[in-house]
N, CA and C of each residue as an Amber inpcrd file, in Angstrom:
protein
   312
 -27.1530000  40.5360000  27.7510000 -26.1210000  41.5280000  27.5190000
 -24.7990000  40.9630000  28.0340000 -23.7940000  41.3080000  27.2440000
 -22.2670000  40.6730000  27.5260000 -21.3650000  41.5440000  28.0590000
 -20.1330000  41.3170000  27.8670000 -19.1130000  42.6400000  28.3440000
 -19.4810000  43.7570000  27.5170000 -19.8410000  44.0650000  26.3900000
 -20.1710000  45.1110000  25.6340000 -21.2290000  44.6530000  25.1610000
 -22.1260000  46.1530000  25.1790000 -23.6470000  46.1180000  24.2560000
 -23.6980000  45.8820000  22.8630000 -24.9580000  45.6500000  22.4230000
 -25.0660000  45.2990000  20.9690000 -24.1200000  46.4780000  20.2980000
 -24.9740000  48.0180000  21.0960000 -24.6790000  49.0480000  20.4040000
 -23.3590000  49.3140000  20.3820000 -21.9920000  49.0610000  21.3040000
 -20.9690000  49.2410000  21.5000000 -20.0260000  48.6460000  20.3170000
 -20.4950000  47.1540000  20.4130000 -20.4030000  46.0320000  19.4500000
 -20.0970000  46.9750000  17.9340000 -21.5760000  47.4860000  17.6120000
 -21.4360000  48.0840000  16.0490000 -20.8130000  49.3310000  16.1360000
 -20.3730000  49.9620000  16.8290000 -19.5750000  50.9820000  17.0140000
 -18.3350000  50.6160000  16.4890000 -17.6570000  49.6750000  17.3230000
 -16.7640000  49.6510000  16.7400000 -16.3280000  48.6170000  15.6640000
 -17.4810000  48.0440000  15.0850000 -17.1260000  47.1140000  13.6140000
 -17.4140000  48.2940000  12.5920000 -18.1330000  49.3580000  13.2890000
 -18.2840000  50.5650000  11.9860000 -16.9590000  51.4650000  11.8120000
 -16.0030000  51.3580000  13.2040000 -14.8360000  52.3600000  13.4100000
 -13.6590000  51.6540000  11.8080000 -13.6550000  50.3820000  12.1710000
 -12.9160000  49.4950000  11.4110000 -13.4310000  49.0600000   9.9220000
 -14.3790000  49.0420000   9.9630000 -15.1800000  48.6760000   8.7480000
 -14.1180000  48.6410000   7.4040000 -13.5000000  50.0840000   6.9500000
 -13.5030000  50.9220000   5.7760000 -11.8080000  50.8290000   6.3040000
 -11.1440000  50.2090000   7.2420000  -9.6250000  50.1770000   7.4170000
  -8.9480000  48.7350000   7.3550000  -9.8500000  48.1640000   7.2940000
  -9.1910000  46.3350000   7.4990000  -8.4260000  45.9620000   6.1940000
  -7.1150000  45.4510000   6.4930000  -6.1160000  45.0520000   5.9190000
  -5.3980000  43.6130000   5.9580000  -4.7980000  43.0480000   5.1410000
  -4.3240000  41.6190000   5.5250000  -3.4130000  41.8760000   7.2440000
  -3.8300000  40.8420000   7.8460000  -3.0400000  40.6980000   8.9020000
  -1.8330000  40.5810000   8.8360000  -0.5710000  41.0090000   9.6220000
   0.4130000  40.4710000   9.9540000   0.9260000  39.8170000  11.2590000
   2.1660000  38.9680000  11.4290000   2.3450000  38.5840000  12.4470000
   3.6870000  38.6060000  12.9050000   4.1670000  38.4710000  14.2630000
   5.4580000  38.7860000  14.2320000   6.5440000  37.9010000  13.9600000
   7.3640000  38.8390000  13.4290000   8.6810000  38.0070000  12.9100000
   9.8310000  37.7640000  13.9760000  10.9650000  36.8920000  13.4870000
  11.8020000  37.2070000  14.3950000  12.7620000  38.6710000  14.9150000
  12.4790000  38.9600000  13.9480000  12.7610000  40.2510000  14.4460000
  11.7290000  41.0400000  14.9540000  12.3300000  41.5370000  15.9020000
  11.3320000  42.5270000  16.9420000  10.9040000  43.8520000  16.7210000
  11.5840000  44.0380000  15.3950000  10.8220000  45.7080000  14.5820000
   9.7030000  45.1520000  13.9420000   9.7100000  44.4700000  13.3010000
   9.3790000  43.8560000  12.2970000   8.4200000  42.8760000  12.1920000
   6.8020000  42.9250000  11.2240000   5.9340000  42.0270000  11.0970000
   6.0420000  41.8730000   9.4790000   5.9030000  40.2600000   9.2420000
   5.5830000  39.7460000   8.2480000   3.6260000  39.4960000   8.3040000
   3.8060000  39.2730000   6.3570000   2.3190000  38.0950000   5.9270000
   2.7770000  36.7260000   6.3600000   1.8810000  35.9080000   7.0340000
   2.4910000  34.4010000   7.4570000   1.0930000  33.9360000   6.9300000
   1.0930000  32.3180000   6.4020000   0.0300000  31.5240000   6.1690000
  -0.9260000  31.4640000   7.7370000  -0.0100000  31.0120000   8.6350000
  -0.6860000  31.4410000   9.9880000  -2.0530000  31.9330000  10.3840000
  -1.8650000  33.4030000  10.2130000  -3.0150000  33.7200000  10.3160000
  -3.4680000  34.6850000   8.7770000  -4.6350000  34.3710000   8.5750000
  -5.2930000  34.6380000   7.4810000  -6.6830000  35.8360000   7.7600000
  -6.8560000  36.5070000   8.7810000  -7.4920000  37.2470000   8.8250000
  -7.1420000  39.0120000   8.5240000  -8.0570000  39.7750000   9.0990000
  -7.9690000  41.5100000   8.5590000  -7.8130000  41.6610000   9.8700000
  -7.2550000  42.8790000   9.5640000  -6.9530000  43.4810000  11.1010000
  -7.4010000  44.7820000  10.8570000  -6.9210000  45.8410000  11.7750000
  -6.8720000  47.6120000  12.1660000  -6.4030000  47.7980000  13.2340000
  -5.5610000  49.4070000  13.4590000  -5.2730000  49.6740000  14.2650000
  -5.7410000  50.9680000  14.7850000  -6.6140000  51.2890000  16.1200000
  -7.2430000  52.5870000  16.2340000  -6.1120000  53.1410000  16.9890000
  -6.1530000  54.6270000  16.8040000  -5.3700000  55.3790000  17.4810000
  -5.4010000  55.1920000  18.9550000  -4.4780000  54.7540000  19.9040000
  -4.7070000  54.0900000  21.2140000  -5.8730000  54.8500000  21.8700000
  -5.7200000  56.5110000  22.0710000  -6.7850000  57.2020000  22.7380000
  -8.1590000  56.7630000  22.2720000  -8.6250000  56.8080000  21.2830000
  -9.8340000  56.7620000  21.0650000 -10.6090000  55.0830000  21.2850000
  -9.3690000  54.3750000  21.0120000 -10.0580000  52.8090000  21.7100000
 -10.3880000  52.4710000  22.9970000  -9.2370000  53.3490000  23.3880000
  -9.1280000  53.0120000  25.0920000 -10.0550000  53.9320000  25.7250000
 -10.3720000  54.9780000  25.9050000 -11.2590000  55.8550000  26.1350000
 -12.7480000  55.0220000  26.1380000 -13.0390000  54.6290000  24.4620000
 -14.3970000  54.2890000  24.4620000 -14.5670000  52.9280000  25.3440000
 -13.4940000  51.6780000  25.5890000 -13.6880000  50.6680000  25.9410000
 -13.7750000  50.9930000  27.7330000 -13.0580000  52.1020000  27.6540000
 -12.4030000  52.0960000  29.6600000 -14.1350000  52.9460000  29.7090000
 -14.1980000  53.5780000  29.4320000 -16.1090000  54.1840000  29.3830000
 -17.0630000  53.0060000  29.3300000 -16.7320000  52.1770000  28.7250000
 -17.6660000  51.2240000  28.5380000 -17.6410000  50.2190000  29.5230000
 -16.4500000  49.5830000  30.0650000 -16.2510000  48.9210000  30.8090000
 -16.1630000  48.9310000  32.2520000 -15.6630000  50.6990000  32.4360000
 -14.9080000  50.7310000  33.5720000 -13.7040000  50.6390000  34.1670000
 -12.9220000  50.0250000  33.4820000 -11.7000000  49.4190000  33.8210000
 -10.8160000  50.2850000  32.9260000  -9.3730000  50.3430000  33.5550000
  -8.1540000  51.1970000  32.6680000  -7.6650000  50.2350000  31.8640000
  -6.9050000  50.0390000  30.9610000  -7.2200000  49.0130000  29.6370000
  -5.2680000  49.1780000  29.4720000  -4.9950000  48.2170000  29.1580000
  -3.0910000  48.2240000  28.8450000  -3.0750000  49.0120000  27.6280000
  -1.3440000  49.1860000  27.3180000  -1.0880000  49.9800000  26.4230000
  -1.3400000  49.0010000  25.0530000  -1.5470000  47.6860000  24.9380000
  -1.6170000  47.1770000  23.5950000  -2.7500000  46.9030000  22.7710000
  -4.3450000  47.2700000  23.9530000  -5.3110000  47.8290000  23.6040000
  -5.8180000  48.1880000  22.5880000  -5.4920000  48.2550000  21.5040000
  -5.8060000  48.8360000  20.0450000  -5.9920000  48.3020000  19.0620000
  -6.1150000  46.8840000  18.6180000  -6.5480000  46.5590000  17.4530000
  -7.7240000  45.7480000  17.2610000  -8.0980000  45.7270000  16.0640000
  -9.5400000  44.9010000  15.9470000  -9.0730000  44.0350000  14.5170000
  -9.5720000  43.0470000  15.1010000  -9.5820000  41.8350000  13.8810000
 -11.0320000  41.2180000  13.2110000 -10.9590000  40.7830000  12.1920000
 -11.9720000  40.2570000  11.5920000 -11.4780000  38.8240000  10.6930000
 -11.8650000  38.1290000  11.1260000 -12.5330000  36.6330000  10.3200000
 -13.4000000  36.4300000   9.4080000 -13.1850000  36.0960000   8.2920000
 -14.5700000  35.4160000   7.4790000 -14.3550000  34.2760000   7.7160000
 -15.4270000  33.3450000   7.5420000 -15.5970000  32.0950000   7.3720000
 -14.2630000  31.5590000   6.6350000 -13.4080000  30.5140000   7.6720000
 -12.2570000  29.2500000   7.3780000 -11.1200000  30.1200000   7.2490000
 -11.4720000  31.9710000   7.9610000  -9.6630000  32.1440000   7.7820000
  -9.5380000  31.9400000   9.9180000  -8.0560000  32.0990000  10.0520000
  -7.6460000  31.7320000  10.7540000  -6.3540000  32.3840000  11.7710000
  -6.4120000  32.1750000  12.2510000  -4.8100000  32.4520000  13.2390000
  -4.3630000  30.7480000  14.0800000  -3.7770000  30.3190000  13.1360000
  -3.3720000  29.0210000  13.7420000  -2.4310000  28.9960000  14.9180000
  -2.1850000  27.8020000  15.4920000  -1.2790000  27.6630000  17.0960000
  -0.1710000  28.4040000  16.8020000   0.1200000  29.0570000  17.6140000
   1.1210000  30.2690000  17.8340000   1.5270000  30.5810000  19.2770000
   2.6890000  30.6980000  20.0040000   2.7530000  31.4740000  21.0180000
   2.8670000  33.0140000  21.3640000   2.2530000  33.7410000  21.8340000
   1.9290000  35.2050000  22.3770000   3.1230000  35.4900000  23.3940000
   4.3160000  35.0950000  23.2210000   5.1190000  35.4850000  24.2050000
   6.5850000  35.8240000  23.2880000   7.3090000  37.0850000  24.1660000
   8.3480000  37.1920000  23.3220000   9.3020000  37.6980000  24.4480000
  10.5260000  37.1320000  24.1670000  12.0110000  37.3830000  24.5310000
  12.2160000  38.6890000  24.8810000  12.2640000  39.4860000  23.6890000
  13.0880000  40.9940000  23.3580000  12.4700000  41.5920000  24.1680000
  13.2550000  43.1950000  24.4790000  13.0740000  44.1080000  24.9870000
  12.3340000  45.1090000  24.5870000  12.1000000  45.1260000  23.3230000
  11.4540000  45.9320000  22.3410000  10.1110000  45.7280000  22.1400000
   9.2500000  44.5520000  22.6170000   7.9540000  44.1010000  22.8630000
   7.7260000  44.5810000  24.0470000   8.6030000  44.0980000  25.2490000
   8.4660000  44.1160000  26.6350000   8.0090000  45.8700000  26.6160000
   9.2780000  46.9360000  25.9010000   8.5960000  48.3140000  26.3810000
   7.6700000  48.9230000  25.5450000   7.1690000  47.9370000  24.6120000
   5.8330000  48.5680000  23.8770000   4.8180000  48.0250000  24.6560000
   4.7030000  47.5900000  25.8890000   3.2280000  46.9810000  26.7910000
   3.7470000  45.4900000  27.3510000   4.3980000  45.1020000  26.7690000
   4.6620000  43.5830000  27.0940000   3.4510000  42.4880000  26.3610000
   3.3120000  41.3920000  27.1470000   2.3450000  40.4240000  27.1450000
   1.1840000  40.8030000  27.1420000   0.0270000  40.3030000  25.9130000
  -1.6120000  40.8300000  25.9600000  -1.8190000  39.7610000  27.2840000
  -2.9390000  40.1650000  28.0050000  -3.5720000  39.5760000  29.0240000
  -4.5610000  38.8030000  29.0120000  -5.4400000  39.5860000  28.1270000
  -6.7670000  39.3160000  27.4880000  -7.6250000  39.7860000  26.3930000
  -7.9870000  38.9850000  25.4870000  -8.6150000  39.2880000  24.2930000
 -10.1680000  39.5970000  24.7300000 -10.8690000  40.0710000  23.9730000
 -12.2230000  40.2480000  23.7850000 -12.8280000  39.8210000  22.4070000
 -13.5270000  38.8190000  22.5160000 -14.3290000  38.5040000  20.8670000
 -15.9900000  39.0160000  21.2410000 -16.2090000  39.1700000  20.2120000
 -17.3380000  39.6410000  19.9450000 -18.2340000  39.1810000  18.7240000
């Protein structure tokens, strides 16, 4: 058994299942996400309460405000080298910097 159970696991690939969309990524502008060759995977976004709730239940731990999305890969797509850090102020007061990912 890992950070999350099998059963937790399909919980939430079933939450996302029926919502996954081309990814975007951020642009230089700080409102604003583009499609980039970059990354080539699906994404979703759960309503913050209901992610954070089930993960901070599951885990234990209180979870940041950027907490909320789930991605999916098929076979040879990608999110190529990229940096996770940004300048603006407008990232900084939506949560700032992710800390840590979870794959599954």
């Amino acid at each position: 058994m890992g950070f999350l159970s099998h059963q937790e696991c399909d919980h939430l690939i079933a939450l996302a299942r029926d919502k996954l969309e081309k990814s975007m990524v951020a642009d230089n502008d700080p409102d604003k996400s583009i499609m980039g060759e970059v990354r080539t995977s699906s994404s979703m976004f759960l309503t913050r309460n209901k992610i954070k709730l089930f993960l901070e239940l599951s885990v234990g731990l209180p979870l940041g405000p950027s907490f909320q999305k789930i991605l999916h890969y098929e076979n040879g797509e990608k999110y190529g080298p990229h940096f996770d850090y940004f300048h603006d102020k407008t990232n900084q007061q939506l949560g700032g910097h992710r800390i840590s990912t979870v794959l599954m």
